[in-house]
C-alpha positions in Angstrom: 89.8 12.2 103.5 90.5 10.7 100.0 90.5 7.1 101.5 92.4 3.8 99.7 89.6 4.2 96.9 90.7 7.5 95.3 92.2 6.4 92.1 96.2 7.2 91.5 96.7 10.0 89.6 93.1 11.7 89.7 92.3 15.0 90.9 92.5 15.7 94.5 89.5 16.6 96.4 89.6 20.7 96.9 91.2 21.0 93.6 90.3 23.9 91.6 88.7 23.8 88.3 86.9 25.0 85.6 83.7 23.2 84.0 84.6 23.8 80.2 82.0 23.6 77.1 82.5 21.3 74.5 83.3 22.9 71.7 82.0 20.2 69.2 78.5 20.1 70.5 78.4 23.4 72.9 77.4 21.7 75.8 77.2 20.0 78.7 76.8 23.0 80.6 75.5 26.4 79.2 78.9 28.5 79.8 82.0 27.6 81.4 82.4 27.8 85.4 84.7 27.3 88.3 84.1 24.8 90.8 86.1 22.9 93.3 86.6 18.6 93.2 84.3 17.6 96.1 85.3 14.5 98.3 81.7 13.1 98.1 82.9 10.4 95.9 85.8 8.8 94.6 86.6 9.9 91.0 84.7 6.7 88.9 85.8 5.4 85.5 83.3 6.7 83.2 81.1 3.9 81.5 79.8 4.9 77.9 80.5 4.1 74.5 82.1 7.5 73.9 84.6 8.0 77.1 87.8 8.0 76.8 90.1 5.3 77.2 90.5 5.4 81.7 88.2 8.7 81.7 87.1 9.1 85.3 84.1 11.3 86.3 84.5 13.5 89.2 82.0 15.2 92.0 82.5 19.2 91.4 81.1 21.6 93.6 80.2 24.5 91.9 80.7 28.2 92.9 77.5 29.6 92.2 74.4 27.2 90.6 74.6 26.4 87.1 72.2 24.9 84.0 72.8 22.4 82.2 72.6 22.7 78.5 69.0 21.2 78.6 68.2 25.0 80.9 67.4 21.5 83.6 68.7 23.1 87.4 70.3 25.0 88.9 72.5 22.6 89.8 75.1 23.2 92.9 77.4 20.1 92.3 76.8 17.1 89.5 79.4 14.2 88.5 81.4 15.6 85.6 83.5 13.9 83.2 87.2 14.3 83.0 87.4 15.6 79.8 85.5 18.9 80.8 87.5 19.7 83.6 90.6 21.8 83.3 93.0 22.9 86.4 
């Protein structure tokens, strides 16, 4: 299931989250939602000038479709960084 390539330490696929809002800049997404860590991908270190030090990016399957904060989708699953992600 989660392979050799699934990095130590990251969320396990089926985990159980919840897509927060950045409180600074009220998005990515337009409200917060659960969704579950999909195994379509290995978590992937995030690679932009404003991640965090070892910030992965995670596949999340969403429970019902969701908008991004640009009103773009509905979106049923999208690569989300760590730092919007809580257990």
């Amino acid at each position: 299931m989660t392979g050799d390539n699934w990095p130590a330490g990251a969320l396990a696929p089926g985990t159980r989250v919840t897509v927060v809002r950045d409180p600074a800049r009220g998005g990515p997404w337009q409200r917060e939602f659960r969704g579950t860590v999909d195994e379509l991908g290995a978590p992937e270190p995030v690679d932009h000038e404003h991640a965090r030090e070892g910030e992965l990016a995670y596949w999340v399957r969403f429970d019902e479709p969701e908008f991004d904060g640009d009103g773009d989708g509905p979106y049923r699953k999208a690569l989300i960084w760590g730092r919007y992600l809580r257990r």
